[in-house]
C-alpha positions as CSV (number, residue, x, y, z in Angstrom):
1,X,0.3,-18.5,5.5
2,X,3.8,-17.1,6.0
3,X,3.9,-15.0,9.1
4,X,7.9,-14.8,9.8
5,X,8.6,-11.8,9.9
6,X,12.8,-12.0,8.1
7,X,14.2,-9.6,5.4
8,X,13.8,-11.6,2.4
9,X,10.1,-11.9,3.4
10,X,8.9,-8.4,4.5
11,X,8.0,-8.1,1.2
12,X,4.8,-10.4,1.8
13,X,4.6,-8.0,4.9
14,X,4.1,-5.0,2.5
15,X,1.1,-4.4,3.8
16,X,-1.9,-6.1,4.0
17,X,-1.8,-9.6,2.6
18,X,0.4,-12.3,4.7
19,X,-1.2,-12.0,8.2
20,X,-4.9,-11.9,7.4
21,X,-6.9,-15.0,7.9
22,X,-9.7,-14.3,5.6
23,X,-11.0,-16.8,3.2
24,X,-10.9,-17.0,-0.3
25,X,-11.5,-14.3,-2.5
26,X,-12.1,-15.6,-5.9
27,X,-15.4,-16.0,-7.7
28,X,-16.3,-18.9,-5.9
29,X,-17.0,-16.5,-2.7
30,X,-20.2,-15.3,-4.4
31,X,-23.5,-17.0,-4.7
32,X,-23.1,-20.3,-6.4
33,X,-26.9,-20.5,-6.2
34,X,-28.2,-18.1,-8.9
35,X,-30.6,-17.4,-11.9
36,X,-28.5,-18.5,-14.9
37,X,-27.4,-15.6,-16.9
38,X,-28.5,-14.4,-19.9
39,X,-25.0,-15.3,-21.8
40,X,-24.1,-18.6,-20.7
41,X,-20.4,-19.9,-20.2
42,X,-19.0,-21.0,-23.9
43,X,-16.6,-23.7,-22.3
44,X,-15.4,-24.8,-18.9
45,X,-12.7,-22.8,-17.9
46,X,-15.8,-19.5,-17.0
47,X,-17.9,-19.5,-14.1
48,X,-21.5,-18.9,-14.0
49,X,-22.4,-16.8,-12.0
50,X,-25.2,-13.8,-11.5
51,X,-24.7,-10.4,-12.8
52,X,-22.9,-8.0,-10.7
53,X,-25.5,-4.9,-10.0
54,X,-26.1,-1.9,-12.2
55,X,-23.7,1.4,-10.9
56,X,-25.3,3.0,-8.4
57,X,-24.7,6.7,-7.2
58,X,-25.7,9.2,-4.3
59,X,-25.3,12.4,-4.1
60,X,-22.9,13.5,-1.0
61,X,-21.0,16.3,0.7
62,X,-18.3,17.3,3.0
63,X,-17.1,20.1,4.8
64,X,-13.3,20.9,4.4
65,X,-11.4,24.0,5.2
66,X,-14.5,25.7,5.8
67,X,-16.2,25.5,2.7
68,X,-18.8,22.6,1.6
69,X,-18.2,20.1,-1.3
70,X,-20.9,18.8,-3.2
71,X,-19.8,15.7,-4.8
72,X,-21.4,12.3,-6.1
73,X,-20.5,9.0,-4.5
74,X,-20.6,6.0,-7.4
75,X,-19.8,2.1,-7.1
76,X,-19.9,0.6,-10.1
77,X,-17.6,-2.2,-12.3
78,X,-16.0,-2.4,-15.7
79,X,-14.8,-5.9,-17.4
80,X,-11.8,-7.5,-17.9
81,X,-11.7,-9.1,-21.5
82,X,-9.2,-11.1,-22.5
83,X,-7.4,-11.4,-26.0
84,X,-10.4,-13.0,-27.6
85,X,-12.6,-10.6,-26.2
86,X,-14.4,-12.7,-23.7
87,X,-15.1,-10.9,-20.6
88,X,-13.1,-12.7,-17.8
89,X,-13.5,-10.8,-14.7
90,X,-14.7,-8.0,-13.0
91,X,-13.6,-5.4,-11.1
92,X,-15.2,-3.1,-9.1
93,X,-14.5,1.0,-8.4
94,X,-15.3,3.3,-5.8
95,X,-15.2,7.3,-7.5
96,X,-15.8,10.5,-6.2
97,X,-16.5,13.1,-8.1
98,X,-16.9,17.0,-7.9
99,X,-20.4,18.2,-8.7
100,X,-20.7,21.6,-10.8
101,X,-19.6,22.3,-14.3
102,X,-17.4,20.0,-15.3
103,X,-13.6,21.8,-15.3
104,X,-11.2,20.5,-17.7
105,X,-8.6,21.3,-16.3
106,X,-9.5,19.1,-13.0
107,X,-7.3,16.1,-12.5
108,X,-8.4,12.3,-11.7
109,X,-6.8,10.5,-9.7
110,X,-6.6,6.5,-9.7
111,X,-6.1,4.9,-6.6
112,X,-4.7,0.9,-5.8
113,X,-3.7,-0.4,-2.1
114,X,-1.1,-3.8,-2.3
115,X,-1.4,-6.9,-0.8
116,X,-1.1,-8.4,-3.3
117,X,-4.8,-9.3,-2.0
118,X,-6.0,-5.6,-0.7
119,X,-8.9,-3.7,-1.2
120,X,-8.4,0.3,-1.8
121,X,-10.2,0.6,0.9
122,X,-7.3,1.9,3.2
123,X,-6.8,4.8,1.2
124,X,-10.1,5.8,0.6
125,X,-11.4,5.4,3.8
126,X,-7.9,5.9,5.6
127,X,-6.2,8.6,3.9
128,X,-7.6,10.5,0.6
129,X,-11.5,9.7,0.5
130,X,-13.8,12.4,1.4
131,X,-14.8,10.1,4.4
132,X,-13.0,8.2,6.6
133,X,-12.6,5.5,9.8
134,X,-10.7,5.5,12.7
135,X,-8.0,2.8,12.1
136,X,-4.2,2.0,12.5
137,X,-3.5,3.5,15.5
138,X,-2.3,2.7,19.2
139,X,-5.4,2.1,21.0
140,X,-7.7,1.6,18.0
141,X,-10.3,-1.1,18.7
142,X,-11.8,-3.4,16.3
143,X,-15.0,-3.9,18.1
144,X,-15.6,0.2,18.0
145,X,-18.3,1.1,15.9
146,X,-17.2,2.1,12.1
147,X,-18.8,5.6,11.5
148,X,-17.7,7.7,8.5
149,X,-17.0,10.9,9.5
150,X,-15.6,14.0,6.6
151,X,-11.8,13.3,5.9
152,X,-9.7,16.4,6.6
153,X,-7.2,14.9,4.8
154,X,-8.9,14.1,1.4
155,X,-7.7,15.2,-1.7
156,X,-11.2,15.9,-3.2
157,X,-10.6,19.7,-3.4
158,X,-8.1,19.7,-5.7
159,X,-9.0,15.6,-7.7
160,X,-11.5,13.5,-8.3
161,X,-10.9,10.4,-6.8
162,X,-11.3,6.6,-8.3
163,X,-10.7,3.7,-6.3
164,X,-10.0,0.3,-7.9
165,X,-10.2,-3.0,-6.3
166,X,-8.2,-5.5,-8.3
167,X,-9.8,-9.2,-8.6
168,X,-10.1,-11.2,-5.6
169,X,-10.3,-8.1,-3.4
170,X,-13.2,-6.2,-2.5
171,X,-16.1,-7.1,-4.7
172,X,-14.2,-7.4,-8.0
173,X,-13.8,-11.3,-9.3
174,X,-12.9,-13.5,-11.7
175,X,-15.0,-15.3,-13.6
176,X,-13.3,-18.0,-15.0
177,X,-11.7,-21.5,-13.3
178,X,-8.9,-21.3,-10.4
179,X,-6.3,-21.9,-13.3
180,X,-7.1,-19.5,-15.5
181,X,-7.7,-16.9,-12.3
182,X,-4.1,-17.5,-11.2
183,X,-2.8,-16.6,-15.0
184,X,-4.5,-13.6,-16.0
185,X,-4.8,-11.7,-12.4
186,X,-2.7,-13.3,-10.0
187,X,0.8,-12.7,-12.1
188,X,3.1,-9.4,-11.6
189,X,3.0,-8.6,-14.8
190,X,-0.9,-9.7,-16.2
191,X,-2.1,-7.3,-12.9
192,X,0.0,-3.8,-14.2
193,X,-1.7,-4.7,-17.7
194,X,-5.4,-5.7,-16.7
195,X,-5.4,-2.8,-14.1
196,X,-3.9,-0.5,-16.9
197,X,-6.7,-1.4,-19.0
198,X,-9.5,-0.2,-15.9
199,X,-7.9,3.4,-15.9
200,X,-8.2,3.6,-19.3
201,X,-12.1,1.9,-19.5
202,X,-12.8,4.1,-16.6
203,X,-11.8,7.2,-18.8
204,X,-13.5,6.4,-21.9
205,X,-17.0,5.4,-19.9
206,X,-16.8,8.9,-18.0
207,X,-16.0,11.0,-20.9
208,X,-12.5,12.1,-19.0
209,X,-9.8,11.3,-21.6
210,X,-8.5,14.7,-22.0
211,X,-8.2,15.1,-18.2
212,X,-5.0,15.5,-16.2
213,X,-4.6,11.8,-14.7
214,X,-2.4,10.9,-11.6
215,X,-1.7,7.5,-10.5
216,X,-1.2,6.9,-6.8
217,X,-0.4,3.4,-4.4
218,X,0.0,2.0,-1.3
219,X,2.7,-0.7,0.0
220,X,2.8,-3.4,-3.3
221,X,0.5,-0.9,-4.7
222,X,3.3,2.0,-4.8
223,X,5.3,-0.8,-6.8
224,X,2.6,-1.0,-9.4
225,X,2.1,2.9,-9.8
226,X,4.9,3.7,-12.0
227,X,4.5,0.1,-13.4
228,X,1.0,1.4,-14.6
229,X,1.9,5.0,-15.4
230,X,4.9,3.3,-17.5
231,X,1.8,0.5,-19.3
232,X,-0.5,3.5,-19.8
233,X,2.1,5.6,-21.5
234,X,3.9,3.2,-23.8
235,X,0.8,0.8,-24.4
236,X,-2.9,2.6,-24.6
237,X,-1.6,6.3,-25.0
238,X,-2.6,7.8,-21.7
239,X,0.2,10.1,-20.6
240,X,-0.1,11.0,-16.2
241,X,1.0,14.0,-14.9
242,X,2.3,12.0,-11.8
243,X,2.6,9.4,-9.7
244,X,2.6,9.5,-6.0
245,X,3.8,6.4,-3.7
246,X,2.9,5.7,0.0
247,X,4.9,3.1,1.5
248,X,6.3,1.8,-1.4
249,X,7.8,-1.4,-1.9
250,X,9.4,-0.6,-5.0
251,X,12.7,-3.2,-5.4
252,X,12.6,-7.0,-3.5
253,X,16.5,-6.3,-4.2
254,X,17.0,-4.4,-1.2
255,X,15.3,-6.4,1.3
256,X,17.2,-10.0,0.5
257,X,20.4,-11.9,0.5
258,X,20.6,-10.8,4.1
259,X,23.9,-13.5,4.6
260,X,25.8,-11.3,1.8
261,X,24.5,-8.1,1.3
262,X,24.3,-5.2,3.5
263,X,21.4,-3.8,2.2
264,X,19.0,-5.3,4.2
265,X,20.6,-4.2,7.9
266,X,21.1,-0.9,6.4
267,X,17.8,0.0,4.8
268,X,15.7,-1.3,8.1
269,X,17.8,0.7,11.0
270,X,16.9,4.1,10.3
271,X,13.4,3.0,11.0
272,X,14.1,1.0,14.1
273,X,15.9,4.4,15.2
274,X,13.3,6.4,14.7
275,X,11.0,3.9,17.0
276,X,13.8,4.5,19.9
277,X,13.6,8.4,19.1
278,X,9.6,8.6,19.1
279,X,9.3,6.4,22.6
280,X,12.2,8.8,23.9
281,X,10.0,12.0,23.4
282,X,12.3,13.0,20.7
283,X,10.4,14.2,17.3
284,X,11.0,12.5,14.0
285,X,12.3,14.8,11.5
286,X,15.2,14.9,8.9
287,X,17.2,16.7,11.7
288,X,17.1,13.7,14.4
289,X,17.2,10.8,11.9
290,X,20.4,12.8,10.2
291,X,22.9,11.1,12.0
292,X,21.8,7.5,11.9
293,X,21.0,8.0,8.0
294,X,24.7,9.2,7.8
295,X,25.8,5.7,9.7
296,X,23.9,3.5,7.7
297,X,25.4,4.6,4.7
298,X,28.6,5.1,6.1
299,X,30.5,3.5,8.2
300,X,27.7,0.4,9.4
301,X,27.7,-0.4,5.2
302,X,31.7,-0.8,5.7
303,X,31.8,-2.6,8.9
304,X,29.2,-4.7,7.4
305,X,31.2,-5.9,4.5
306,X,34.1,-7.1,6.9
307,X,32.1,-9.6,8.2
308,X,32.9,-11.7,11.3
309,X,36.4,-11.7,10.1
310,X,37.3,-8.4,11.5
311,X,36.1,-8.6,15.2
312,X,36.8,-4.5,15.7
313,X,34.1,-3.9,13.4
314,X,31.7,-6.0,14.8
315,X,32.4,-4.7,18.0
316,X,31.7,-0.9,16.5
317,X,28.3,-2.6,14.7
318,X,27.1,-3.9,18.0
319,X,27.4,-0.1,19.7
320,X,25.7,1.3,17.7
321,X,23.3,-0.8,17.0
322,X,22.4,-0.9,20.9
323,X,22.0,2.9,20.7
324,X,20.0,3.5,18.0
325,X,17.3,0.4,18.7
326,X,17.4,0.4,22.5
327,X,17.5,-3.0,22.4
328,X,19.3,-5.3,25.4
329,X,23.1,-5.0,24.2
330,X,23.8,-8.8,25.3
331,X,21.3,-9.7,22.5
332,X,22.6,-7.0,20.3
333,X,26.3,-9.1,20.8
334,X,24.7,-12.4,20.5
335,X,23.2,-11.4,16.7
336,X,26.6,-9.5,15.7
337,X,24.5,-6.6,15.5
338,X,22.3,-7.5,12.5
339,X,19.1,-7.4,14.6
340,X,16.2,-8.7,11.5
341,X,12.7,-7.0,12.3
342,X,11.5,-10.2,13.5
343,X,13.3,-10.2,16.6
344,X,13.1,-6.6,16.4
345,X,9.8,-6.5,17.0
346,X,9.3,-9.4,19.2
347,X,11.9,-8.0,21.8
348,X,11.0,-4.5,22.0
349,X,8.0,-5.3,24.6
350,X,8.5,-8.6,25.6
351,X,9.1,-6.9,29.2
352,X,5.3,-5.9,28.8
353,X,3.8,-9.2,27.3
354,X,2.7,-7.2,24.0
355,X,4.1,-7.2,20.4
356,X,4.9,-4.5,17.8
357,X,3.7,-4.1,14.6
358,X,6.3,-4.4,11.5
359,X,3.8,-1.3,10.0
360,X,4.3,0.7,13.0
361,X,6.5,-0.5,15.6
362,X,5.2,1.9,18.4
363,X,1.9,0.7,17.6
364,X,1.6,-2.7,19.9
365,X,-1.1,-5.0,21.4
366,X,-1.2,-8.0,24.0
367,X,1.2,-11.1,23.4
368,X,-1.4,-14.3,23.6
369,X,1.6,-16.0,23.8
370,X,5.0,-14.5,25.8
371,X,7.2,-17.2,26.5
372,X,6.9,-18.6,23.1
373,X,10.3,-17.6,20.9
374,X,8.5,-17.3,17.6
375,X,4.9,-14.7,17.2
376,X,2.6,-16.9,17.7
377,X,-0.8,-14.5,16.5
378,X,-1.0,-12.1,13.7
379,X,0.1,-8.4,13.3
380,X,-1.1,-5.7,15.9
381,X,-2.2,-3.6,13.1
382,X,-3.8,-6.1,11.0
383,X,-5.6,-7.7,13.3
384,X,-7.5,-4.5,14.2
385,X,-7.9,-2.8,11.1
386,X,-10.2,-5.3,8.9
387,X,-13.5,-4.9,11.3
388,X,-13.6,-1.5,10.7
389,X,-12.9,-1.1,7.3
390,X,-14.9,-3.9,5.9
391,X,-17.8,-3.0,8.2
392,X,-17.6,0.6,6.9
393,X,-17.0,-0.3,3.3
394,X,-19.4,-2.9,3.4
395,X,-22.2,-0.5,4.8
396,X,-21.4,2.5,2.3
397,X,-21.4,0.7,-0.5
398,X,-24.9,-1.1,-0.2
399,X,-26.6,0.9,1.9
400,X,-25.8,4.5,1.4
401,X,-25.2,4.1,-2.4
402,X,-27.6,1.6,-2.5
403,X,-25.6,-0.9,-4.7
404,X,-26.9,-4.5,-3.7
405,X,-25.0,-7.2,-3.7
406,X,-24.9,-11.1,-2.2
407,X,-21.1,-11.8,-2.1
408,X,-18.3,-11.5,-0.1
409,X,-16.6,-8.5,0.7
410,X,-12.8,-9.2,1.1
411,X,-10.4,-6.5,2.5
412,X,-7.5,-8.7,2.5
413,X,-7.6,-11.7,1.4
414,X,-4.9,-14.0,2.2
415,X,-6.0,-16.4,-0.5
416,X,-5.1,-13.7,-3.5
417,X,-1.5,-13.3,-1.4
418,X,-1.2,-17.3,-1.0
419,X,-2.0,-17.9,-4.9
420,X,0.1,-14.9,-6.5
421,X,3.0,-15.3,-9.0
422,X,5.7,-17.6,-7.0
423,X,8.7,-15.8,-5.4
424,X,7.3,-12.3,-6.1
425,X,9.0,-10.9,-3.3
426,X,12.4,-11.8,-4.2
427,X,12.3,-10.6,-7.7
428,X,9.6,-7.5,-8.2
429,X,11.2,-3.8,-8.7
430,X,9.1,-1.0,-10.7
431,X,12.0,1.8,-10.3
432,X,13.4,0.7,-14.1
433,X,9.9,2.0,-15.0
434,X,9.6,5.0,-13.0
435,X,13.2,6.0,-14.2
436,X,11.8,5.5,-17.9
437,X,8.3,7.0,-17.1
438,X,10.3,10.2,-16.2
439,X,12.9,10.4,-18.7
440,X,10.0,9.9,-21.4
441,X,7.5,12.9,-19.8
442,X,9.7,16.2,-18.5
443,X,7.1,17.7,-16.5
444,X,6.1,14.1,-14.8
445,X,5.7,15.0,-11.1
446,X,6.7,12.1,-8.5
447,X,6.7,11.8,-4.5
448,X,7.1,9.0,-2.7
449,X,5.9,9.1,1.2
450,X,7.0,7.2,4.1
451,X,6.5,6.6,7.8
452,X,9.6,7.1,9.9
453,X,8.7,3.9,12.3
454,X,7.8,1.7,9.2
455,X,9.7,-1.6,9.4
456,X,7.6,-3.5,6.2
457,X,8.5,-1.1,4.0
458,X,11.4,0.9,5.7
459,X,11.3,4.7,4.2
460,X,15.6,4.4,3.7
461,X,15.1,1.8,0.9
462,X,13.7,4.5,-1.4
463,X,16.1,7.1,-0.2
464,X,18.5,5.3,-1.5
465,X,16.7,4.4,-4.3
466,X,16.3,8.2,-5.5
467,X,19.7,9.2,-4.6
468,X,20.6,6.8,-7.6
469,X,18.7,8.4,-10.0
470,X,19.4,10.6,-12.3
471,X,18.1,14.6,-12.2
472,X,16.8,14.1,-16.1
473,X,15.8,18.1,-15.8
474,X,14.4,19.5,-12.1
475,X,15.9,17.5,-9.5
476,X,12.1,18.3,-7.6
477,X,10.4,16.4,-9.8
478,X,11.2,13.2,-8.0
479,X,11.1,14.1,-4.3
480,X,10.7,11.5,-0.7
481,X,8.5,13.0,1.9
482,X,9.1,11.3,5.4
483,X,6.4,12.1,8.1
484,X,6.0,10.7,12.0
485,X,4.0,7.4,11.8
486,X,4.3,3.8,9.9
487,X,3.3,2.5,7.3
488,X,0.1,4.1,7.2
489,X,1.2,7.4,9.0
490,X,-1.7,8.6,7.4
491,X,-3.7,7.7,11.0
492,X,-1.8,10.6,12.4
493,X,-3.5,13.7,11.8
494,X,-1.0,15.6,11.9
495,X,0.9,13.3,9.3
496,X,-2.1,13.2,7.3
497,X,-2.5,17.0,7.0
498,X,1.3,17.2,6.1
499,X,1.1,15.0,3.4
500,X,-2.2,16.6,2.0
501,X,-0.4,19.9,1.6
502,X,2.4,18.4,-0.3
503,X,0.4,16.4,-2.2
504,X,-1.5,19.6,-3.1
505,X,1.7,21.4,-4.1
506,X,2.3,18.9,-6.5
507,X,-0.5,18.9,-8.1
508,X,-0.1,22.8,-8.1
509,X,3.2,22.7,-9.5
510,X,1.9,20.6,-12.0
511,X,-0.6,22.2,-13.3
């Protein structure tokens, strides 16, 4: 399991897959004792294993902005086939949908966290679900019990909502050998083409074709959102209306080659600044993070380029390094000022015994271990998020929509992470696509969101991602939306209400 925490490896950071320590999360997780199914196995690369259960549904409401929303609640699957037609996996959806007349005019919206090896649970029971747990925060506690409660925050008002659990996550699975699993799911470009293929199914089964369709993602899943808008477009005729992005790791370019290029130093101290400003009192706002966004791209990226060979500009890179971080200047000096999140976040509290958490580095817990030099236990965040959310997922899904199932539920699974396409991290970018998805559609709406204090997936990456790109027509078509928080500001309320009403505009303008 890789759990140093360096710039060419926050990628596996990007939220929710390298510091888990759950097991497995292929096929072999469910029953292996069963009644032998119906069709049996035609050769030895498929599994056989028991039927998945029929969709189930409930009907449900929530309260939001005064007014009631009657909606129903339905977990269901669709298969994966491959070439041949031979069904190969299965993956397993969450959707919400509005109850009345059916409008249409009403968007759908399709919904994938990252990982790889995450469950959509954190945004549907995080940020955009009608209902929601408590998780992500300083203070949160795993052992607190996981009660839904209505989700101020969802976008339900304005979109149905359809959450998809790619194989080896949740209760979606494969169903043939390990081999054949790591080939058709576990590759970058077989899971933007597989999960391309659910929207569409999805759409066809629910009679929603001619809908308005939005794609949205967290973390590795903001990389495959404009992948799959791109697929849907170009491949099986499905044109969105937009894609939105939160915490996006959309280009392993501009986290490595930390020895060479500046990139790496530059795109993380914004958000190591904006951790100094937030435990200073000061708020996080374009206003306050101007000046260090004006360095970084400034004079740091020049100094930086000198190298040790010009001792003046180290000396000017370890001042202000110092002031933005708040770190101990003699430790500043002794790194030349190019302070990697690791030893960011291992040195911010050390004083205290805890640790911070590369998704939120204000958000901190106890350090098991404080005179060792290397983290020594997992993430503060992950390690307190997976109770709640599998134990809340877990009890929606069988209990209050009544859809039974023996198996494994997997939130993360460090397994899917451990068995993905080799070097991902280094290579991966998806802004080629969104540049093409929005040249090919002019009236394509895109936002991308961030968390000031997010260190795995540092919001100044894609500001400099979109002040490379081209206008091609409203320059608002393509905007970044920064809000106080990490990676999953979303836990903030008053983050999460910000981004609703943004999200909302879009949608509006849209439409």
């Amino acid at each position: 399991m890789r759990i140093l925490i360096k710039a060419a490896a926050l990628a596996a950071a990007a939220a929710f897959g390298l510091w888990t320590a759950t097991a497995p999360a292929l096929a072999a997780d469910a029953p292996a004792k069963a009644e032998a199914k119906a069709d049996k196995p035609k050769d030895d690369k498929f599994l056989d294993l028991p039927p998945l259960p029929a969709d189930a549904s409930v009907k449900q409401s929530i309260k939001l902005d005064g007014k009631t929303l009657n909606y129903t609640a339905t977990v269901g699957s669709l298969p994966v086939r491959d070439d041949k037609g031979e069904k190969i996996g299965e993956v397993v959806y969450t959707a919400y949908v509005l109850d009345g007349p059916r409008d249409p005019n009403r968007p759908v919206t399709f919904a994938f966290n990252g990982g790889p090896g995450a469950a959509s649970v954190y945004l549907n029971l995080g940020a955009i679900g009608p209902k929601r747990v408590q998780f992500g925060a300083q203070g949160d506690s795993p052992s607190e019990p996981a009660r839904l409660i209505d989700n101020a925050g969802t976008w339900l008002d304005f979109t149905d909502l359809v959450f998809i659990d790619p194989v080896g996550t949740g209760y979606s699975r494969s169903l043939v050998n390990e081999d054949e699993t790591k080939k058709d799911f576990f590759q970058v470009k077989a899971d933007i083409e597989y999960l391309s293929r659910i929207v569409f199914d999805w759409l066809v089964k629910n009679g929603r074709m001619a809908s308005p369709k939005y794609v949205v993602g967290e973390s590795y899943g903001g990389f495959r959102a404009p992948s799959i808008a791109r697929f849907l477009q170009t491949e099986l005729g499905v044109g969105p209306s937009g894609v939105i992005m939160l915490s996006p790791f959309l280009d392993a370019h501009m986290q490595v080659a930390e020895d060479f290029s500046p990139m790496p130093w530059i795109v993380n101290l914004p958000s190591m600044a904006a951790a100094k400003l937030e435990r200073d009192g000061k708020p996080l706002n374009a206003q306050t993070l101007a000046e260090v966004e004006d360095y970084a791209r400034g004079e740091f990226a020049v100094d930086l380029m000198k190298g040790v060979s010009d001792p003046a500009a180290v000396a000017r890179i370890v001042d202000h390094v110092t002031r933005y971080t708040g770190l101990d200047p003699a430790l500043v000096k002794k790194m030349g000022g190019r302070v990697d999140p690791a030893t960011f976040l291992r040195e911010l509290y050390r004083d205290q015994g805890k640790l911070a958490s590369v998704y939120d580095s204000n958000v901190t817990a106890w350090d098991p271990f404080p005179w060792s030099q290397p983290q020594r236990t997992g993430d503060p965040i992950l390690d307190q998020i997976i109770a709640p959310t599998t134990s809340a997922m877990v009890d929606f899904m069988t209990r209050t929509v009544g859809w039974k199932i023996d198996a494994r539920y997997n939130a993360l699974s460090n397994a899917v992470n451990e068995a993905w396409e080799k070097d991902w991290y280094t290579s991966i970018e998806s802004v080629s696509d969104l540049r093409k998805a929005l040249a090919a559609d002019g009236k394509m709406r895109v936002m991308i969101a961030h968390g000031y204090d997010d260190l795995s997936c540092p919001f100044f990456a894609s500001r400099l991602i979109l002040d490379q790109m081209p206008a091609m027509g409203d320059p608002g078509r393509a905007s970044l939306k920064v809000y106080p928080g990490g990676h999953m500001f979303y836990s903030r309320p008053d983050s999460q209400a910000a981004f609703r009403r943004d999200v909302k505009a879009l949608y509006a303008a849209r439409s």
